[in-house]
Backbone as CSV, one residue per row, in Angstrom:
resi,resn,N_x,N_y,N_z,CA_x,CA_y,CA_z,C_x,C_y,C_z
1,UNK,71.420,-97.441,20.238,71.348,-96.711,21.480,70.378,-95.537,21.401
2,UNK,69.922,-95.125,20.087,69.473,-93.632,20.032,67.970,-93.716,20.754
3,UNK,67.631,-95.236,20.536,66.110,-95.441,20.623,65.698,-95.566,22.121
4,UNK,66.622,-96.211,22.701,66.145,-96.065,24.189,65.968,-94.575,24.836
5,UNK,67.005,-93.908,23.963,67.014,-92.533,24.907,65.578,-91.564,24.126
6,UNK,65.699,-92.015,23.253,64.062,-90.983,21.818,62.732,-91.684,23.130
7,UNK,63.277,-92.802,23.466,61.734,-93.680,24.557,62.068,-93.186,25.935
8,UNK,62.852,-93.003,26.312,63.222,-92.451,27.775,62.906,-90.694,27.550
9,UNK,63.218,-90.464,26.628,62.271,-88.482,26.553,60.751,-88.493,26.455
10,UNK,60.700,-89.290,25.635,59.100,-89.400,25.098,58.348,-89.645,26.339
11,UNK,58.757,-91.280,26.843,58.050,-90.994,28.210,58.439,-90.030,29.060
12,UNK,59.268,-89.194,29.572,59.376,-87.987,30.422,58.029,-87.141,29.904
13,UNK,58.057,-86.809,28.534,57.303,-85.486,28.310,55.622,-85.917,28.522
14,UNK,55.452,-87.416,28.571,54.119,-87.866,28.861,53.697,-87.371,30.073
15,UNK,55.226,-88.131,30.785,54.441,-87.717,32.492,54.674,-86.657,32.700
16,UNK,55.481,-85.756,32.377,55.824,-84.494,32.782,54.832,-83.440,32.171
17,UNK,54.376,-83.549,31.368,53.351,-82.780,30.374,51.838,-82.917,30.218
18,UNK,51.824,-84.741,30.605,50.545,-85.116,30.586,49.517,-84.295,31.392
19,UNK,49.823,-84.039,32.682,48.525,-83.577,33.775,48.420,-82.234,32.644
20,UNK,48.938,-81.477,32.590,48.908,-80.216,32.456,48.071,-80.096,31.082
21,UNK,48.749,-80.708,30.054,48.321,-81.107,29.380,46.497,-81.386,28.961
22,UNK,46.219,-82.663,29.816,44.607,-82.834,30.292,43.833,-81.532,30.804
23,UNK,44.831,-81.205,31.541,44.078,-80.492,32.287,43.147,-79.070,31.659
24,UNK,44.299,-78.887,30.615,43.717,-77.815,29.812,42.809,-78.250,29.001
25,UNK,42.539,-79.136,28.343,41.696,-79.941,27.726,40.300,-79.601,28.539
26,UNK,40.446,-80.426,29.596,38.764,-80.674,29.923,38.405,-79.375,30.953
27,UNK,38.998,-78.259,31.562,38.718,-76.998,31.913,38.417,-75.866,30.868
28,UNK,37.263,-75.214,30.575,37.475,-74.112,29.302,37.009,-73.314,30.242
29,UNK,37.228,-72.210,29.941,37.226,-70.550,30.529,35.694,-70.583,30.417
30,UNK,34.887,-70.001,31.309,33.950,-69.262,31.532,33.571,-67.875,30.385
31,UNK,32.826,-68.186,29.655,32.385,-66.804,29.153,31.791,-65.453,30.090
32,UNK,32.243,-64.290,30.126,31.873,-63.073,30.856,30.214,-63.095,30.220
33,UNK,29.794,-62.368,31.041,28.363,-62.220,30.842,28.472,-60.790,29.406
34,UNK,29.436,-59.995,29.439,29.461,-58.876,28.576,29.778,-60.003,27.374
35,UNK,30.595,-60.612,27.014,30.725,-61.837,25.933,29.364,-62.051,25.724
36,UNK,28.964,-62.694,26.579,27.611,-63.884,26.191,26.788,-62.923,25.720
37,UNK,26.102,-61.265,26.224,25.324,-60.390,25.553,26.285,-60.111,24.153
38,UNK,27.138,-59.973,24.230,27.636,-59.938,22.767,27.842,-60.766,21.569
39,UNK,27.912,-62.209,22.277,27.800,-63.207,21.469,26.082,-63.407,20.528
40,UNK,25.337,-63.016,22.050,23.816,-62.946,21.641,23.046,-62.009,20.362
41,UNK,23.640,-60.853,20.436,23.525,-59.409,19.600,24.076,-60.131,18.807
42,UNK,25.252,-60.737,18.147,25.502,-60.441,16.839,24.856,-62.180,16.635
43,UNK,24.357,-62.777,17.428,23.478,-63.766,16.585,22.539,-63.476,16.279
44,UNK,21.527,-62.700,16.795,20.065,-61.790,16.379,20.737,-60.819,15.080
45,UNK,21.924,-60.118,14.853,21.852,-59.228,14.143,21.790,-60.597,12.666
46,UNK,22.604,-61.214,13.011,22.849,-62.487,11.815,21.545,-62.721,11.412
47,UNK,20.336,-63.074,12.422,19.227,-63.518,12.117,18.366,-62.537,10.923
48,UNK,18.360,-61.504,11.707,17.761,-60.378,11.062,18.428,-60.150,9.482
49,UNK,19.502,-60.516,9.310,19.708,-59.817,8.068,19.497,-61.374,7.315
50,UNK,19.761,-62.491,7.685,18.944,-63.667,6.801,17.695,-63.465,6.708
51,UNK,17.056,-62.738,7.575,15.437,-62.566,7.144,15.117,-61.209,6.351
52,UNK,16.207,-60.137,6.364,16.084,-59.426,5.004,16.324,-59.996,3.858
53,UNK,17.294,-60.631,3.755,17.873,-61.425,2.055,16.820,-62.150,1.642
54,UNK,15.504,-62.871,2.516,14.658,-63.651,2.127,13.789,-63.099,1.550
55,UNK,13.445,-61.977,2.711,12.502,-60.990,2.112,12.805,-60.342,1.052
56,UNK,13.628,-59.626,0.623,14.038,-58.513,-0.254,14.204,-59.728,-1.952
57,UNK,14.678,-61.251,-1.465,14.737,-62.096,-2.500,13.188,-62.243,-3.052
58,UNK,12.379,-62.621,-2.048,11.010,-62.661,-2.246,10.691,-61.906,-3.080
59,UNK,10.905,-60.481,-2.486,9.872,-59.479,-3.443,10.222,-59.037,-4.698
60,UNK,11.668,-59.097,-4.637,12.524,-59.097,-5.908,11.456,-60.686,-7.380
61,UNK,11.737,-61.866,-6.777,10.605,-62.426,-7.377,9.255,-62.216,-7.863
62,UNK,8.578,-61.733,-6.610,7.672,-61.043,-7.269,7.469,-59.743,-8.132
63,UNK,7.888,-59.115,-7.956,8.215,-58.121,-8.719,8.602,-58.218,-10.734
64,UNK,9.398,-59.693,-10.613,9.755,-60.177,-12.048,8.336,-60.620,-12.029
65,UNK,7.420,-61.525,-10.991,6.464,-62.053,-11.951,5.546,-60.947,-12.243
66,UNK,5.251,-60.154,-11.861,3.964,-59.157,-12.107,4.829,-58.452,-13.527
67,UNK,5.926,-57.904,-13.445,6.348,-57.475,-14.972,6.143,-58.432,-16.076
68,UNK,6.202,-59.572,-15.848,6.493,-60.873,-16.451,4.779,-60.496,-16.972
69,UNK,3.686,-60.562,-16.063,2.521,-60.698,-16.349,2.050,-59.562,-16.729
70,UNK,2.584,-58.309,-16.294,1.972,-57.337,-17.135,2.698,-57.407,-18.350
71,UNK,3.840,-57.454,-19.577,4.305,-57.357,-20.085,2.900,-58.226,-21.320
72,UNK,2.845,-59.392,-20.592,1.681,-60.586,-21.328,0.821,-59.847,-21.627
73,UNK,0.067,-59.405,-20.848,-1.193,-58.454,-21.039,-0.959,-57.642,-21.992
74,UNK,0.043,-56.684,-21.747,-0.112,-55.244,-22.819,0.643,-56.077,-24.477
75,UNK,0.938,-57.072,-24.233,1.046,-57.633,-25.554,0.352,-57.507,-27.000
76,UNK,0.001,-57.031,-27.819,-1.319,-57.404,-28.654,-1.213,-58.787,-29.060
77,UNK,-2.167,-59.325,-29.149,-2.563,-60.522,-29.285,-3.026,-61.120,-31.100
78,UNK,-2.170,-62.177,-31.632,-2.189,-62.166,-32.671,-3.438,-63.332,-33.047
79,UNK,-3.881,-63.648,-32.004,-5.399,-64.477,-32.634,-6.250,-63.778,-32.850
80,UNK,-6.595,-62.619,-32.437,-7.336,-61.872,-32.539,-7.598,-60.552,-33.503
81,UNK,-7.390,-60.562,-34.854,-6.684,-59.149,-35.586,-7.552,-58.052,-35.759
82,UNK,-7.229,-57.209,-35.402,-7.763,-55.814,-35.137,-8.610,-55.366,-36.736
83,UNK,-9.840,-55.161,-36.564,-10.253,-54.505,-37.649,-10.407,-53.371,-37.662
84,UNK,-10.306,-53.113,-39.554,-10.252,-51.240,-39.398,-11.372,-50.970,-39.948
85,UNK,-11.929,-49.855,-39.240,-13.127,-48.985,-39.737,-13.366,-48.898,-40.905
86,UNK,-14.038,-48.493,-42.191,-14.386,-48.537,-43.446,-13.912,-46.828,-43.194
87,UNK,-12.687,-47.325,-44.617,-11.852,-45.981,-44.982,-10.996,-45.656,-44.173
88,UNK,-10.269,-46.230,-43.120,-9.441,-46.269,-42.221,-8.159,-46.893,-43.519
89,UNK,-6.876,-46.395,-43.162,-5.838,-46.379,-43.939,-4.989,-47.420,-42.940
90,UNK,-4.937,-47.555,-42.082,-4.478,-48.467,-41.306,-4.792,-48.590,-39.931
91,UNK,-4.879,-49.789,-39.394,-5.085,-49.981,-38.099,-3.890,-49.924,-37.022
């Protein structure tokens, strides 16, 4: 007996629930125009700060390579060995 009555609610809450139900579904609220400028601002602010992290990543890169390359440079160079003057005690 339990099952006819679990199918006799079930369908009630279909029809009784259904419109309302739908209805909220396929109607969504209107965004305010103060929303939509606000929604807008914090997508530009988003933008802007992905285009600092790129930048600031960038230069951060560069920055390692030029140390990277000056470091090479001021290296002394061991193919090349420094000669000492006559009577020079060390080079």
């Amino acid at each position: 007996m339990k099952r006819p009555i679990e199918a006799w609610i079930a369908a009630f809450l279909v029809v009784a629930l259904g419109p309302a139900a739908q209805a909220q579904g396929l109607v969504l609220p209107r965004t305010s125009a103060a929303e939509q400028v606000y929604s807008d601002i914090n997508r530009s602010l988003q933008r802007q700060e992905q285009s600092t992290a790129i930048q600031q990543q960038s230069q951060f890169e560069l920055n390692q390579l030029r140390w990277e390359r000056d470091r090479i440079r001021n290296q002394p160079s061991l193919s090349s060995p420094r000669i000492c003057a006559p009577g020079q005690i060390a080079c």
